[in-house]
Backbone bond lengths (Angstrom), bond angles and torsions (degrees), N, CA, C in turn:
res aa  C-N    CA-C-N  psi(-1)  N-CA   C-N-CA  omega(-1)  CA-C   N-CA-C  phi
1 X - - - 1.463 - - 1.524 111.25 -
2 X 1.091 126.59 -24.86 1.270 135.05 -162.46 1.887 112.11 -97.51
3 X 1.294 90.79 -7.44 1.728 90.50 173.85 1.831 111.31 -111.53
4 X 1.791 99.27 -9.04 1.473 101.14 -160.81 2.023 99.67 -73.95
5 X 1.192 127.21 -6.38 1.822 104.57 142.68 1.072 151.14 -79.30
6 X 1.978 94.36 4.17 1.413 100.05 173.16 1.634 86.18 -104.55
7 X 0.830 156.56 -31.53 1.591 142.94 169.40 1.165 116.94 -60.32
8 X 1.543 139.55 -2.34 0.998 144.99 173.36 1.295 100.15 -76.28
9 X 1.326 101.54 -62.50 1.631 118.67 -171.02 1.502 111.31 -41.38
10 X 1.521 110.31 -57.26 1.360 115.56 -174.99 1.397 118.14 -56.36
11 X 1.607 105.49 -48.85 1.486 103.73 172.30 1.251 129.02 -60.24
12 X 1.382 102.87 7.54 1.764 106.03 175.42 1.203 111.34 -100.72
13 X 1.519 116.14 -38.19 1.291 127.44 170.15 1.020 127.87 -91.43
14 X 1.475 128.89 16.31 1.300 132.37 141.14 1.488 123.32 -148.25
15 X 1.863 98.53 65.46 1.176 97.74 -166.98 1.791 117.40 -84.08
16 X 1.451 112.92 21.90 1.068 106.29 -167.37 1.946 93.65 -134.55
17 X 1.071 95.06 24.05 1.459 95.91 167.16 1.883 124.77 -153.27
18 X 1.511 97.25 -19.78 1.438 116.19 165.64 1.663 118.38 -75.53
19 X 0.911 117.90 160.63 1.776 119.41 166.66 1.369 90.36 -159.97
20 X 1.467 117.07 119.58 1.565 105.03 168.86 1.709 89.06 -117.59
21 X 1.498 110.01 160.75 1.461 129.69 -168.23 1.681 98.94 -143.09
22 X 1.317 105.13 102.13 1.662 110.89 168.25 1.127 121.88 -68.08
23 X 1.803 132.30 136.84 1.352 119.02 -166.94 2.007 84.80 -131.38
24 X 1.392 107.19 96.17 1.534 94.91 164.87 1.497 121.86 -106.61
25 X 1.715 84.74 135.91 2.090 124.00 -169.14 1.510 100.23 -98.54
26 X 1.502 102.55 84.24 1.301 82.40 -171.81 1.543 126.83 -106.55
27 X 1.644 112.73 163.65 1.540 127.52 -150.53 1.776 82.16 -62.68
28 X 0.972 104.22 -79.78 1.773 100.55 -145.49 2.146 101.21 -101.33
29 X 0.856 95.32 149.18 1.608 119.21 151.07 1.193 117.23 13.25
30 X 1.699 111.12 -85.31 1.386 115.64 161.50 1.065 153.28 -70.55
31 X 1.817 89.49 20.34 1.865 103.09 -165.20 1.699 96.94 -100.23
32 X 1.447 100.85 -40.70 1.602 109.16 164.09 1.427 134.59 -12.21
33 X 1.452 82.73 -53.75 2.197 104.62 -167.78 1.023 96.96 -62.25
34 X 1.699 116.09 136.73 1.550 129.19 161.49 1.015 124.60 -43.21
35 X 1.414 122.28 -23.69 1.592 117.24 -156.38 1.462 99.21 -115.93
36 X 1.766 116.53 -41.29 1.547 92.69 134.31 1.130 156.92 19.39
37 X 1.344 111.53 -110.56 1.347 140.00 158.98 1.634 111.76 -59.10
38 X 1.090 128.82 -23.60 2.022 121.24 151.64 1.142 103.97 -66.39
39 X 1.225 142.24 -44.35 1.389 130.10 -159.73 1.293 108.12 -70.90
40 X 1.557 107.80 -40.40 1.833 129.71 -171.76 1.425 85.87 -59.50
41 X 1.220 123.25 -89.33 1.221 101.15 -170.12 1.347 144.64 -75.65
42 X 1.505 123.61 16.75 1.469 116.74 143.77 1.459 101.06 -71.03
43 X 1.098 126.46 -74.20 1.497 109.99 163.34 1.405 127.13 30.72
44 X 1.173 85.11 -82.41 1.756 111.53 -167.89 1.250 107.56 -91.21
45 X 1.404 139.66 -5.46 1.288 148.14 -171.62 1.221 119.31 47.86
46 X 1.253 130.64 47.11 1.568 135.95 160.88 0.832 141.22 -85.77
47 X 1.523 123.62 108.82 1.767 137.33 -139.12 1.813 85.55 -100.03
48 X 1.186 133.97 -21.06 1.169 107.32 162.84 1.127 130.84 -107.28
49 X 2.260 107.38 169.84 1.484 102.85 -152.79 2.067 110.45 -66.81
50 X 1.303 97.75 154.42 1.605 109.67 -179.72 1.774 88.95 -127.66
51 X 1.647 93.09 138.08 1.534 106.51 177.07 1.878 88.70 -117.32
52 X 1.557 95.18 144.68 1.606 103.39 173.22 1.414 107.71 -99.82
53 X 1.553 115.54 108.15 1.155 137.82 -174.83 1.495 102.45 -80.92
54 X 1.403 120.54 58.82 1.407 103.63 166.06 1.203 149.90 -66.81
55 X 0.982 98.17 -16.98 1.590 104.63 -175.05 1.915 106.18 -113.44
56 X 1.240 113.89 12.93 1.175 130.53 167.96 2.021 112.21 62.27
57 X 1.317 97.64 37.14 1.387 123.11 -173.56 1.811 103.09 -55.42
58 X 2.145 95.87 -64.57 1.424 83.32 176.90 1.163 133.12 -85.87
59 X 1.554 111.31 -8.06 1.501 120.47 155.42 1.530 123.35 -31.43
60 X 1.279 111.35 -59.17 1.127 113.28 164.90 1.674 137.17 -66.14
61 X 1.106 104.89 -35.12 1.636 102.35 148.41 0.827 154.16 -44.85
62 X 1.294 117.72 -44.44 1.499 139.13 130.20 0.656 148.53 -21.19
63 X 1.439 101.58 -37.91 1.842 123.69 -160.65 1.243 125.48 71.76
64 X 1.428 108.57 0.83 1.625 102.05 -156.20 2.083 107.05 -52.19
65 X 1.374 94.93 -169.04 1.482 92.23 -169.96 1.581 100.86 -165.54
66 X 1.325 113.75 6.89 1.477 117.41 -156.55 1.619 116.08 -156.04
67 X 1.661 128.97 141.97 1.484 94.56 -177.88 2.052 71.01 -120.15
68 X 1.508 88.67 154.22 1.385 135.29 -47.77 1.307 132.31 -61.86
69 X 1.221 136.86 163.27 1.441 139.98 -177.53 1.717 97.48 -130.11
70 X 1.214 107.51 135.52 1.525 114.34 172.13 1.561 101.54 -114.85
71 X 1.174 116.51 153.50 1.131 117.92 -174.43 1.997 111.24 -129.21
72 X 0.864 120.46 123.31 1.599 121.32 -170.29 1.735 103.22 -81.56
73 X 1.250 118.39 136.56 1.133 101.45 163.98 1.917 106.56 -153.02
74 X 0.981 97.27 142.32 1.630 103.46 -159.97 1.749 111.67 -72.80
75 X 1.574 147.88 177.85 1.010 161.16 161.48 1.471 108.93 -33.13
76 X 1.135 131.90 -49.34 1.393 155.27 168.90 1.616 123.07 -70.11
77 X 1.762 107.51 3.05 1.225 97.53 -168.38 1.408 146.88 92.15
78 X 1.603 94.86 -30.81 1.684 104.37 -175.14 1.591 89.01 -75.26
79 X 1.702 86.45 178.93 1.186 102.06 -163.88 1.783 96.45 -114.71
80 X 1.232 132.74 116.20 1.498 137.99 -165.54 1.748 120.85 -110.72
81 X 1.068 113.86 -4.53 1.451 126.17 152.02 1.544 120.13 145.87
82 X 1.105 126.57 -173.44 1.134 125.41 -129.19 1.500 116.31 -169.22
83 X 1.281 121.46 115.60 1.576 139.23 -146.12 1.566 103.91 -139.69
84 X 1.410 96.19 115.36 1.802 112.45 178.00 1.550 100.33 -97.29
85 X 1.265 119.02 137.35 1.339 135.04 157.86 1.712 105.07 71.13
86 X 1.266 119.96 163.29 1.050 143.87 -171.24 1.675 112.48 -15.64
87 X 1.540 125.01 167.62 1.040 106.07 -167.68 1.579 89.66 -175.15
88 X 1.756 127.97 122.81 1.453 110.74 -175.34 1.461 103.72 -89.50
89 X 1.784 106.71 -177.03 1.099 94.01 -162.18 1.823 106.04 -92.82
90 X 0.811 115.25 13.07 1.740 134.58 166.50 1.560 97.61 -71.69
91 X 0.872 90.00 -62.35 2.308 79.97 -161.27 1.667 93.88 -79.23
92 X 0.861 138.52 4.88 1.545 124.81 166.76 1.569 98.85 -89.11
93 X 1.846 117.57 -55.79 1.287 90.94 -175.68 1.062 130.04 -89.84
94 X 1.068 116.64 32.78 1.699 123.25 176.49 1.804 86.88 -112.23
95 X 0.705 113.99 -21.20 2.132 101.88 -174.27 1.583 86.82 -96.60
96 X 1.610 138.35 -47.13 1.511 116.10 176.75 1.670 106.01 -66.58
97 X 1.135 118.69 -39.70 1.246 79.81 -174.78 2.111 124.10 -97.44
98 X 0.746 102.02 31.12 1.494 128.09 155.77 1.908 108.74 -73.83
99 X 1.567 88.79 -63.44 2.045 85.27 175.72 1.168 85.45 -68.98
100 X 1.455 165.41 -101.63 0.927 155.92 -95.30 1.706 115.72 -77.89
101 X 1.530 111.01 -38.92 1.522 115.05 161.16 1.702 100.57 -57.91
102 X 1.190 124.90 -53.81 1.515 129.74 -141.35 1.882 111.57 -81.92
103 X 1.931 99.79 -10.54 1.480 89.24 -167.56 1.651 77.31 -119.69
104 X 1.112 144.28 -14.62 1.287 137.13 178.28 1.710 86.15 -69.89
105 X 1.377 130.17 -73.58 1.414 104.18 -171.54 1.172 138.03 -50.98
106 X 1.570 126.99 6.64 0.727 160.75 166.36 1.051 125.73 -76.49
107 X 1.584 110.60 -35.64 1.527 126.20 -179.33 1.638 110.92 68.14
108 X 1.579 117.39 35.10 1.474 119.08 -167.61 1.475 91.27 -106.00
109 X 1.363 131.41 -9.64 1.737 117.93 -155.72 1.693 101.90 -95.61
110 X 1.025 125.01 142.18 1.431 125.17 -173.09 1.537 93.83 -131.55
111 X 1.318 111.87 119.67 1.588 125.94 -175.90 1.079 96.49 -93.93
112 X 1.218 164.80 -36.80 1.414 156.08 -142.16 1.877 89.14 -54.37
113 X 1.152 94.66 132.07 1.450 103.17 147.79 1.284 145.80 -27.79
114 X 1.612 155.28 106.65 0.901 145.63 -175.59 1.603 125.59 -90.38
115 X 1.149 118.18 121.32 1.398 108.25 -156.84 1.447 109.97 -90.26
116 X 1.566 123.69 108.93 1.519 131.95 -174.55 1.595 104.87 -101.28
117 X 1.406 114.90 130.09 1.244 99.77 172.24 1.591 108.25 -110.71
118 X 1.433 100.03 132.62 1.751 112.89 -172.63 1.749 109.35 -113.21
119 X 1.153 109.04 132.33 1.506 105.90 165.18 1.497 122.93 -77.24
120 X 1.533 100.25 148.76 1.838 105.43 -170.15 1.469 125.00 -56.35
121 X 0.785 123.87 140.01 1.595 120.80 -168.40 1.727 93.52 -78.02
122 X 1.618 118.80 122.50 1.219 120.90 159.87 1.578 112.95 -73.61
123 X 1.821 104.61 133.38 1.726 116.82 173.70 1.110 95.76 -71.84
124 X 1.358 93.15 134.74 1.647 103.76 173.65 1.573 105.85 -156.25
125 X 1.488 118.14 135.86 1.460 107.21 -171.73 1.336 133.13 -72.74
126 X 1.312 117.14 8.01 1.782 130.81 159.30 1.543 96.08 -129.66
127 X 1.351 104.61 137.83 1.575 115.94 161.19 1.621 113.57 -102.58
128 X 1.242 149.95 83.00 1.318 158.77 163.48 1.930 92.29 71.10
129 X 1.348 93.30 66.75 1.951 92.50 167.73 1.054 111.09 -39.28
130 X 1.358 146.99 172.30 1.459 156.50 -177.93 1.352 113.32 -113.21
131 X 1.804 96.74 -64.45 1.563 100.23 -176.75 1.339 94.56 -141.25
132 X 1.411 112.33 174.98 1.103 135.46 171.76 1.747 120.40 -146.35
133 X 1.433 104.91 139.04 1.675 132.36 -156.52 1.641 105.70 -92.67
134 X 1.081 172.97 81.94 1.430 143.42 176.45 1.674 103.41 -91.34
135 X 1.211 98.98 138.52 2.007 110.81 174.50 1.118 89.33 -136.50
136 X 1.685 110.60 111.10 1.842 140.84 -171.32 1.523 84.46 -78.53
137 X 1.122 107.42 -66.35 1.807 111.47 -172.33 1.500 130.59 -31.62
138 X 1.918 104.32 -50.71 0.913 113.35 169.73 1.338 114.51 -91.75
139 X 1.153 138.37 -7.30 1.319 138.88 176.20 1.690 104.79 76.15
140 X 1.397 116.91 51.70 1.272 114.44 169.27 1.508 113.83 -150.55
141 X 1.204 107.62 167.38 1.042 133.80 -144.26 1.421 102.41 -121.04
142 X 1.788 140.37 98.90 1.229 101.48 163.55 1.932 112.98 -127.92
143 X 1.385 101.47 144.52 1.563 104.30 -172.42 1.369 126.24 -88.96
144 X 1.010 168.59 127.12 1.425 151.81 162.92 1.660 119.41 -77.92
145 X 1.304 104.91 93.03 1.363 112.25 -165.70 1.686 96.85 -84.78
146 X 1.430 95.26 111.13 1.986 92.38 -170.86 0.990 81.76 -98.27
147 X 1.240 152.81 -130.57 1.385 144.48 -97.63 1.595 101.68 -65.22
148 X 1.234 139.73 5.08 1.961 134.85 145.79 1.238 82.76 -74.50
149 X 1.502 160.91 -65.74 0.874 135.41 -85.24 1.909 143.88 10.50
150 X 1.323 87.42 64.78 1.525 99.93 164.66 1.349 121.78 -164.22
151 X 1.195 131.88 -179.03 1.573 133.18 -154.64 1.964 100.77 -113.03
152 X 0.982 133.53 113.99 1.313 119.42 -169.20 1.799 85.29 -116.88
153 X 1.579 89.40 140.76 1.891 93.88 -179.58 1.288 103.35 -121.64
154 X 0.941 123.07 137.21 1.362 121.44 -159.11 2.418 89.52 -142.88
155 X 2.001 96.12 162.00 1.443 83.81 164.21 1.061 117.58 -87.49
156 X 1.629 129.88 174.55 1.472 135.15 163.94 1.440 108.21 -38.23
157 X 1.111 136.65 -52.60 1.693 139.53 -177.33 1.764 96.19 -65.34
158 X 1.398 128.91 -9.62 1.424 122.90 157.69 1.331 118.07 84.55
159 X 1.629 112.61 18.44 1.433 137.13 143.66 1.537 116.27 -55.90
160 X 1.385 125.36 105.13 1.275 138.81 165.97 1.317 120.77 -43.28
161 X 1.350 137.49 100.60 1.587 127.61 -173.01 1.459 102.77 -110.08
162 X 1.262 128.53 -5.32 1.533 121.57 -167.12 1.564 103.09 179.48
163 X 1.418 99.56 147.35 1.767 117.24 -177.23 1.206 75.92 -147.10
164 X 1.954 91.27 131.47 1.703 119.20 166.04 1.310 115.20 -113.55
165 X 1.312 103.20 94.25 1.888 88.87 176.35 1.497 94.87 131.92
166 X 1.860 119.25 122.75 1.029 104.59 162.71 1.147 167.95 -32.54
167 X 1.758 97.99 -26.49 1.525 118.05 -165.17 1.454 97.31 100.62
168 X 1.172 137.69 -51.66 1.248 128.21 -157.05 1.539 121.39 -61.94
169 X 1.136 127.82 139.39 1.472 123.29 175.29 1.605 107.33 -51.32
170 X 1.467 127.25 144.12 1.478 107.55 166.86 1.803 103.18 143.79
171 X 1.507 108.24 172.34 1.417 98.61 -172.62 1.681 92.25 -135.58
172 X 1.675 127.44 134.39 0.835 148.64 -155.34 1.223 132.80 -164.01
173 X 1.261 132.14 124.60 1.680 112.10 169.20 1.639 123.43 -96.13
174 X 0.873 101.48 141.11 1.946 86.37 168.77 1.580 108.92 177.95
175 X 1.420 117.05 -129.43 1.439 106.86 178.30 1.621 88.47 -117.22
176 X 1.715 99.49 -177.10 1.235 94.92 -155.95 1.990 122.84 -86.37
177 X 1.248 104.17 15.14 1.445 121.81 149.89 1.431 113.22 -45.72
178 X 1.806 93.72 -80.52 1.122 108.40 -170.98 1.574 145.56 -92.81
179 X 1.288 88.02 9.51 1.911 112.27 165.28 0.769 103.28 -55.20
180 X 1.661 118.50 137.59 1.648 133.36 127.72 1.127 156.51 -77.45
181 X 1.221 140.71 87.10 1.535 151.42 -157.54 1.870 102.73 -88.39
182 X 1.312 105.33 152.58 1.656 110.76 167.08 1.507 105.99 -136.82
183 X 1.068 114.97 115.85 1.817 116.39 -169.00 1.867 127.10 50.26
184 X 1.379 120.07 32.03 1.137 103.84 -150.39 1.564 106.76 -75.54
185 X 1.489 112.78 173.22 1.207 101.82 -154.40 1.851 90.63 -160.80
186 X 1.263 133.51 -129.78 1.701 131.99 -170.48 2.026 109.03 -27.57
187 X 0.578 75.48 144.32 1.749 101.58 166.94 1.398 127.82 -146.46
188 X 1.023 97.80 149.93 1.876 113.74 174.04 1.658 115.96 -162.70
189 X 1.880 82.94 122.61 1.900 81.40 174.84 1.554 117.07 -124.40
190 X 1.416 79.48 157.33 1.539 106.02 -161.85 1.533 91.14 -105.17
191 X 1.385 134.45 105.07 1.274 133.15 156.78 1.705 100.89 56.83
192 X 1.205 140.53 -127.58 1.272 137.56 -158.27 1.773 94.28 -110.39
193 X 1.389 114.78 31.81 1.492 103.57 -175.80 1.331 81.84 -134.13
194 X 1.825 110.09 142.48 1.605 131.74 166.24 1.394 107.98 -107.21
195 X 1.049 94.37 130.28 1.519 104.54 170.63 1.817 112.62 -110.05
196 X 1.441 100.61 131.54 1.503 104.23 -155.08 1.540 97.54 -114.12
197 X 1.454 125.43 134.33 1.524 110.12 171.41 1.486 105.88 -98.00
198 X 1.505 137.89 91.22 0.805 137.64 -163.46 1.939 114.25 -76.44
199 X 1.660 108.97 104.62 1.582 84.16 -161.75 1.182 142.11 -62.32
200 X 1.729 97.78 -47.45 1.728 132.54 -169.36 1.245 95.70 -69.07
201 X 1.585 124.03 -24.22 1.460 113.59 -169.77 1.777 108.13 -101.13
202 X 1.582 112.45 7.84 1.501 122.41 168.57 1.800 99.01 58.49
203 X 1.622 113.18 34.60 1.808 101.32 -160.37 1.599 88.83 -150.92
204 X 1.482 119.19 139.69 1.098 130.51 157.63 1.725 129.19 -95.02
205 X 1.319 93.01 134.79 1.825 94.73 -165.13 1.631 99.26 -122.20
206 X 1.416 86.42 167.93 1.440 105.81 -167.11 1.618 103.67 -127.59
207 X 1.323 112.03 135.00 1.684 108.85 -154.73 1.994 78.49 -129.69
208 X 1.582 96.77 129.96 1.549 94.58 -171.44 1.696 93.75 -105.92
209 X 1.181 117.84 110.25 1.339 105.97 -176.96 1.396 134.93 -61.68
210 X 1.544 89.59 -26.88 1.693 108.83 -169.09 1.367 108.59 -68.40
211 X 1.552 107.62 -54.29 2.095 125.10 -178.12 1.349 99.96 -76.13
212 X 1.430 126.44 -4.54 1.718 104.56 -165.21 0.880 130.10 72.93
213 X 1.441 132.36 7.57 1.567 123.67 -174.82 1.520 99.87 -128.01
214 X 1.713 91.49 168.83 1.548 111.54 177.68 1.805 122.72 -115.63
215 X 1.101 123.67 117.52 1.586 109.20 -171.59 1.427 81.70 -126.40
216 X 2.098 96.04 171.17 1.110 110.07 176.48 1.328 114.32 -118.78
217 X 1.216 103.89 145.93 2.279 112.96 -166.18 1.269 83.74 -88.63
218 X 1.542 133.42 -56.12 1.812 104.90 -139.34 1.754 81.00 -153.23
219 X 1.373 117.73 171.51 1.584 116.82 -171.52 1.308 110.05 83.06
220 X 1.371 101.07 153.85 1.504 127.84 174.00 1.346 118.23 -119.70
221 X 1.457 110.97 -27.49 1.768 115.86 -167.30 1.855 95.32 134.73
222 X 1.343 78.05 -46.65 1.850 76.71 -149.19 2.060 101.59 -93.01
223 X 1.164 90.18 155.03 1.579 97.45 -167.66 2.015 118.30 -80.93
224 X 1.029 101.79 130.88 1.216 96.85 -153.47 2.344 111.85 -72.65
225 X 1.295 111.66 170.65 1.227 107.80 -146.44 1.679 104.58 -143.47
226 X 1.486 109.12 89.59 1.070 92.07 -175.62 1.398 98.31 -129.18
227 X 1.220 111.52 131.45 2.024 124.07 -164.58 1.697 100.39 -124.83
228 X 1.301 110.41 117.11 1.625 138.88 148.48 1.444 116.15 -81.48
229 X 1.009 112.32 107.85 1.376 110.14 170.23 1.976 122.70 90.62
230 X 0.960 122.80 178.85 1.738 102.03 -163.56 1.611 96.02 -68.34
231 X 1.402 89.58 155.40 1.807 94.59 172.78 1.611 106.00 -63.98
232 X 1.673 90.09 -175.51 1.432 99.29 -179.47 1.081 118.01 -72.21
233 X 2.021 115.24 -33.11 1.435 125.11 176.87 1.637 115.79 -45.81
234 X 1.488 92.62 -51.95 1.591 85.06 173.05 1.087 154.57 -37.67
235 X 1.623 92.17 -54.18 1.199 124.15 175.02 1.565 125.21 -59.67
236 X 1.793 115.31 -41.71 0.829 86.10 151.18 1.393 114.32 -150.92
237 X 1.402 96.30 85.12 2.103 117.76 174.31 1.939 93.76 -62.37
238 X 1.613 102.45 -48.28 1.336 92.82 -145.36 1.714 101.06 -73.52
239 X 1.171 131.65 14.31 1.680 146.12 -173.25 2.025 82.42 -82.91
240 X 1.207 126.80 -47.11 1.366 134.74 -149.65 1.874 91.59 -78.50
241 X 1.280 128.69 16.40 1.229 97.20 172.30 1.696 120.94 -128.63
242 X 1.284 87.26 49.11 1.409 108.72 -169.00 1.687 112.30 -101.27
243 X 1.511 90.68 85.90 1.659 94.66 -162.67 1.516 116.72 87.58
244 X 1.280 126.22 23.20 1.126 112.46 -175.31 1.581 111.28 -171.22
245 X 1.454 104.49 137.08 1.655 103.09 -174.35 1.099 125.19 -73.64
246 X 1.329 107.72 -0.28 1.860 106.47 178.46 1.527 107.67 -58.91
247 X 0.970 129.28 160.26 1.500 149.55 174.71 1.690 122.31 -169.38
């Protein structure tokens, strides 16, 4: 779960040469169930296909040993190396697009389109809320509608008085039209001030109820990066030369 916004990313930026295919091995019991694992991923909004590895079939094929493990595999199928645990989104696209220079000269990459068939997203006026706020005092109500990305406050009797945040994915300040939120999710208020844990955007905001607007206390967008010891690339570049000239 924790790498799927940098796989978002990629699949945007190389949507005509990437295909990633999620295979979840899952830890406990209830991760198994089909319906489960549909919900998880509307949830999580993942437009690509996920196979439920229950019985840990391709786990074992793999070899994997770790969640998560990504697995590389070239135009042809083979399998070209292979990365346990976390991974930023810098050293993926500098290693995809390495295969991506290296099998296009090759003339191995076939862009044609792949045809996925997805069911329609039903409108519905919360998309998988996160959390929820109650202020008895003030008689309100406030929700964190993450997948809109925005905060809808409504009273205890569950009358809607205010939506903060366009809806739009994205990070922004302004009033609450035109704010941008990315997954937001915890809150805490302080008198007429919200405090928003904004996730996807790695940034905490401050929602002024009184003026209408939204600013940001701490964050940039991007998730912060602090490495002891050799990176992961390092560690394991030399897994990548299995069939393949990258290095």
């Amino acid at each position: 779960m924790h790498i799927f916004p940098q796989l978002r990313r990629l699949e945007r930026k190389y949507a005509e040469e990437l295909m990633v295919i999620g295979v979840h091995s899952a830890k406990f019991p209830n991760e198994k169930e089909k319906e489960n694992l549909y919900k998880a991923v509307k949830r999580c909004e993942l437009e690509h296909p996920v196979v439920n590895d229950a019985e840990f079939q391709v786990w074992q094929e793999y070899a994997c040993r770790a969640w998560p493990t990504m697995m590389f595999i070239d135009p042809e199928g083979k399998v070209i190396g292979k990365h346990e645990g976390e991974m930023s989104y810098e050293d993926m696209d500098r290693l995809l697009g390495q295969m991506v220079a290296e099998f296009d000269e090759q003339g191995q990459l076939d862009r044609k389109p792949v045809a996925i068939a997805r069911e329609p997203e039903p409108t519905t006026p919360l998309s998988f809320p996160g959390k929820v706020l109650a202020d008895e005092t003030g008689d309100r109500l406030f929700i964190a509608d993450t997948n809109h990305n925005r905060i809808v406050v409504a009273s205890l009797a569950g009358k809607v008085t205010a939506v903060i945040g366009s809806g739009e994915e994205g990070l922004a300040d302004g009033d609450f039209s035109s704010a941008l939120f990315n997954h937001p999710q915890g809150m805490e208020l302080e008198g007429d001030a919200l405090f928003v844990a904004d996730t996807e955007n790695h940034a905490l905001r401050k929602v002024d109820l009184v003026a209408g607007t939204v600013t940001t206390l701490a964050g940039n967008g991007n998730q912060g990066n602090r490495r002891e010891g050799p990176w992961p690339w390092f560690v394991h570049r030399a897994e990548f030369a299995m069939g393949s000239g990258i290095s």
